[in-house]
C-alpha positions in Angstrom: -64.7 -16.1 -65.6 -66.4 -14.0 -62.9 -63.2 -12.4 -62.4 -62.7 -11.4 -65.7 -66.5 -9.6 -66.1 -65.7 -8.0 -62.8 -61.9 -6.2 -63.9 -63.8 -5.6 -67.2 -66.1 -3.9 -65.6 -64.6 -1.9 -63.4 -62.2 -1.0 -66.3 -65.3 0.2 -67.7 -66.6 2.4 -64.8 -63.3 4.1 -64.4 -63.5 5.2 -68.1 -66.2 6.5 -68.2 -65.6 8.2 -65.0 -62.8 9.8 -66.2 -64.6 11.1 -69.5 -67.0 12.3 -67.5 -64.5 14.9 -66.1 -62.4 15.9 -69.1 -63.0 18.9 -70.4 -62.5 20.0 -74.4 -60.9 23.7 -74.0 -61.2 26.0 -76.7 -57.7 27.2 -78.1 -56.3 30.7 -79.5 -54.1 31.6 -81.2 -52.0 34.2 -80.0 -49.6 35.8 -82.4 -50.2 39.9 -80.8 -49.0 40.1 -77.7 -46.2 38.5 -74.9 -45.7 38.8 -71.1 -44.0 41.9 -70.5 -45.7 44.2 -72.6 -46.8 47.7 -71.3 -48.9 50.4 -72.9 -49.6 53.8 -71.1 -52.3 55.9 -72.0 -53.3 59.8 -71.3 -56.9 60.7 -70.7 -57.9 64.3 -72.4 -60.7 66.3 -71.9 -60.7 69.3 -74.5 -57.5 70.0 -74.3 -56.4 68.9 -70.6 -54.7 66.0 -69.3 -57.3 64.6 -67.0 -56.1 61.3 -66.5 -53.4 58.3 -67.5 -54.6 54.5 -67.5 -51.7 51.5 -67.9 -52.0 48.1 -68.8 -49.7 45.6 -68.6 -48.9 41.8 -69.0 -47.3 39.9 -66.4 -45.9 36.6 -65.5 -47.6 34.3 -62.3 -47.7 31.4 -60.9 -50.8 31.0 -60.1 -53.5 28.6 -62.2 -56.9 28.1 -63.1 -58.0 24.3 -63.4 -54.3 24.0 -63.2 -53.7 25.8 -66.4 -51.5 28.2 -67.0 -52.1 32.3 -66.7 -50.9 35.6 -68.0 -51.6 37.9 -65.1 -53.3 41.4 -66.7 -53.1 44.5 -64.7 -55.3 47.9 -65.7 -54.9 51.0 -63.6 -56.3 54.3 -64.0 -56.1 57.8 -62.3 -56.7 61.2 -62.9 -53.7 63.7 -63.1 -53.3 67.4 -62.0 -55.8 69.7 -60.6 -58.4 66.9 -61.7 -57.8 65.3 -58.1 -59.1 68.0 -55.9 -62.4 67.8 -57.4 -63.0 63.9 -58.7 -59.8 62.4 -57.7 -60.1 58.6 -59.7 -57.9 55.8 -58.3 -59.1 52.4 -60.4 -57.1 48.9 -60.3 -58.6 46.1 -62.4 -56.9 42.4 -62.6 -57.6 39.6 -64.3 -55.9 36.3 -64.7 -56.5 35.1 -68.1 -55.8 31.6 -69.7 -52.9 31.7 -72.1 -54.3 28.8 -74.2 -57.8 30.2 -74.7 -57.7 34.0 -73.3 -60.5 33.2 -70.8 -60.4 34.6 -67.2 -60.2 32.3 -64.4 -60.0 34.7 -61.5 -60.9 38.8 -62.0 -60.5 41.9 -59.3 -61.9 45.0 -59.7 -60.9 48.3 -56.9 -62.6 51.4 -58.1 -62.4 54.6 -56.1 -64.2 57.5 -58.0 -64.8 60.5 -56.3 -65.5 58.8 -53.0 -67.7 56.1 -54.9 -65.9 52.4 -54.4 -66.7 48.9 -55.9 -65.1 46.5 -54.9 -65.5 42.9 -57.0 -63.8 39.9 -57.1 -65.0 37.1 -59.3 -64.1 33.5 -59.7 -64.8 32.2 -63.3 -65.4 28.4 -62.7 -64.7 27.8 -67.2 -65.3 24.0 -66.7 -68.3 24.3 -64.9 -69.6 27.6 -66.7 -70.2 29.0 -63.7 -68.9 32.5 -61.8 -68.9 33.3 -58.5 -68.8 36.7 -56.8 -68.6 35.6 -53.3 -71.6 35.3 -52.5 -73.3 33.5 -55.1 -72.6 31.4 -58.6 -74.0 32.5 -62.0 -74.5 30.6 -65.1 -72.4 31.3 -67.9 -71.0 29.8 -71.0 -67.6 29.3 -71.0 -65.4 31.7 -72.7 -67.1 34.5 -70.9 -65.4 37.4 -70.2 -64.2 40.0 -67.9 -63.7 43.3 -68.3 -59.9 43.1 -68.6 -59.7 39.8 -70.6 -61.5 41.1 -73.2 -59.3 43.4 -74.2 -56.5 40.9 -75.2 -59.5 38.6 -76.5 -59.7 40.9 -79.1 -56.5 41.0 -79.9 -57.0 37.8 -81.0 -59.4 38.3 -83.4 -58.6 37.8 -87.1 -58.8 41.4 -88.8 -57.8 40.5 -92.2 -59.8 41.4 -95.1 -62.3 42.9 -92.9 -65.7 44.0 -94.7 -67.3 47.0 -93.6 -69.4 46.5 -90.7 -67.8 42.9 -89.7 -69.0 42.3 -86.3 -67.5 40.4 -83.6 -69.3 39.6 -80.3 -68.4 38.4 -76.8 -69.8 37.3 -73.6 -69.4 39.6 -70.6 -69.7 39.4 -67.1 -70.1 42.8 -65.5 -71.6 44.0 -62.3 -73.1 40.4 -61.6 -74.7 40.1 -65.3 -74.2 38.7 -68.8 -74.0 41.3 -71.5 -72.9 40.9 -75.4 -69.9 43.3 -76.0 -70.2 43.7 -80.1 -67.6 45.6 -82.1 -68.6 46.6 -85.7 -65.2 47.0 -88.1 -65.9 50.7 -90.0 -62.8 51.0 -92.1 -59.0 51.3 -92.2 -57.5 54.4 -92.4 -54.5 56.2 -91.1 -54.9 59.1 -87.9 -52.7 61.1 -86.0 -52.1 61.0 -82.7 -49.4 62.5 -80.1 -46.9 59.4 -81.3 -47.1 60.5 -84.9 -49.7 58.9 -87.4 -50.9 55.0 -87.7 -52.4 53.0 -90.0 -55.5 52.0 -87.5 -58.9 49.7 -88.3 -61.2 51.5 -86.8 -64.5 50.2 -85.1 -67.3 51.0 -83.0 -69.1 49.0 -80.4 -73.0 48.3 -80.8 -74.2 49.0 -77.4 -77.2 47.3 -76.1 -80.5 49.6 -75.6 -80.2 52.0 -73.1 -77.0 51.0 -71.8 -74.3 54.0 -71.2 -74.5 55.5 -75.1 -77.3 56.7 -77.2 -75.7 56.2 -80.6 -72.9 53.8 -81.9 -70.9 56.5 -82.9 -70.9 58.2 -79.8 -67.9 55.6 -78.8 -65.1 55.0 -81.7 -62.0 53.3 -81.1 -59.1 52.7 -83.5 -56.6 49.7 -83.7 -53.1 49.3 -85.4 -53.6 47.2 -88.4 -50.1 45.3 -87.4 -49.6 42.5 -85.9 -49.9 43.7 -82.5 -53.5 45.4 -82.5 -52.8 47.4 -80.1 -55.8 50.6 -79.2 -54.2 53.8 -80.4 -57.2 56.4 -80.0 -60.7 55.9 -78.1 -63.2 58.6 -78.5 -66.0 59.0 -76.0 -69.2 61.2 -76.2 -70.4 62.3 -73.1 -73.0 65.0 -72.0 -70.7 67.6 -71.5 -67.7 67.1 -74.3 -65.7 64.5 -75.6 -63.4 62.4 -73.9 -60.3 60.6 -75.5 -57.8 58.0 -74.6 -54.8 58.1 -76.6 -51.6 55.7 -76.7 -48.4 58.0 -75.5 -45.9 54.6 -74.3 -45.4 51.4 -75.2 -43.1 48.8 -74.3 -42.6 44.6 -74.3 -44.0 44.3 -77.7 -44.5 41.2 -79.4 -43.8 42.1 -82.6 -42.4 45.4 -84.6 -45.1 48.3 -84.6 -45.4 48.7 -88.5 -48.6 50.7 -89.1 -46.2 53.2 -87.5 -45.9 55.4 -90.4 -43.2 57.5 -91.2 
């Protein structure tokens, strides 16, 4: 009988052992965008090419918690005669869960004007911790990086949107926890290099004091497709305006029909 209390009982320990460890996930679903997609950029100032940024989706083998990843890849650079006075060289990665769009593992190379940061950040999702190297920070998990979330949002259900729907996330930037929040403004359709799109546009609310004075002094527009891809982003700064607009894209996940002809 002894026997018996003792195999229950350690039947019992390894249970609960084991549901101690288990971890419930969150889950996305993911119907905008596929490994193997690539969109370029071009970076104006008035009416000058200062700059082109590319991000792209890639394929890896690598894991976090022994998940699989999508491997996202950012680069930026100025262009031209930009160079010989602020030359810009930036590479951002981030390996991002396919199942819930989280990052696992994030690299930032910056090199602006001389100025360089260098970060590299393991997101520990099951324990909702980061490290930085150095040290661990508490977070909640589904916190983001800077690259992740950008296909985060992509995520985001934009139907029947009501003016100034807000979405928020969790950020983890420069060793602190900030809430990225993007207010929908309305749909409408703009013109850009690549002809004219039928775009939601938004605007991010910006904590206090942080980079912008007003919320319209950043506006960004997204196709209202099934893709969601950034089209144009407008940027405010002391001495003009700054603009970001799509001129490639390739690897799509699905047909680009806010395209309009």
């Amino acid at each position: 009988m002894k026997k018996y209390i003792y195999f229950l009982g350690l039947i019992g320990i390894m249970i609960a052992m084991t549901s101690s460890t288990m971890v419930n996930y969150p889950s996305v679903a993911n119907t905008a965008f596929k490994q193997g997609e690539k969109l370029k950029y071009r970076v104006t100032y008035g009416f000058m090419d200062a700059g082109e940024a590319v991000i792209e989706l890639r394929s890896t083998t690598k894991k976090g918690a022994n998940r699989a990843l999508h491997h996202a890849k950012g680069t930026g650079r100025t262009l031209g005669g930009f160079n010989s006075f602020y030359a810009v060289h930036d590479v951002y990665q981030s390996y991002i869960d396919k199942k819930s769009m989280m990052p696992w593992y994030f690299k930032r190379d910056v090199n602006e004007g001389g100025y360089k940061i260098n970060q590299y950040y393991t997101f520990k999702q099951n324990h909702s911790k980061v490290n930085n190297g150095k040290k661990d920070y508490k977070i909640k998990m589904e916190t983001q990086d800077m690259i992740s979330c950008f296909y985060r949002a992509r995520t985001l259900n934009m139907n029947n949107m009501k003016k100034g729907k807000t979405f928020t996330f969790d950020v983890f930037m420069d060793n602190e926890i900030f809430k990225l929040k993007i207010k929908y403004v309305k749909t409408e359709v703009i013109k850009i290099r690549k002809g004219k799109f039928k775009c939601h546009k938004f605007v991010p609310v910006m904590q206090t004091g942080r980079y912008f004075e007003n919320e319209e002094d950043v506006q960004f527009w997204i196709t209202a497709d099934k893709n969601k891809i950034p089209v144009l982003v407008k940027a405010k700064i002391p001495v003009g305006t700054v603009k970001l607009h799509l001129v490639e894209w390739s690897g799509l996940k699905n047909e680009l029909s806010s395209k309009v002809k």
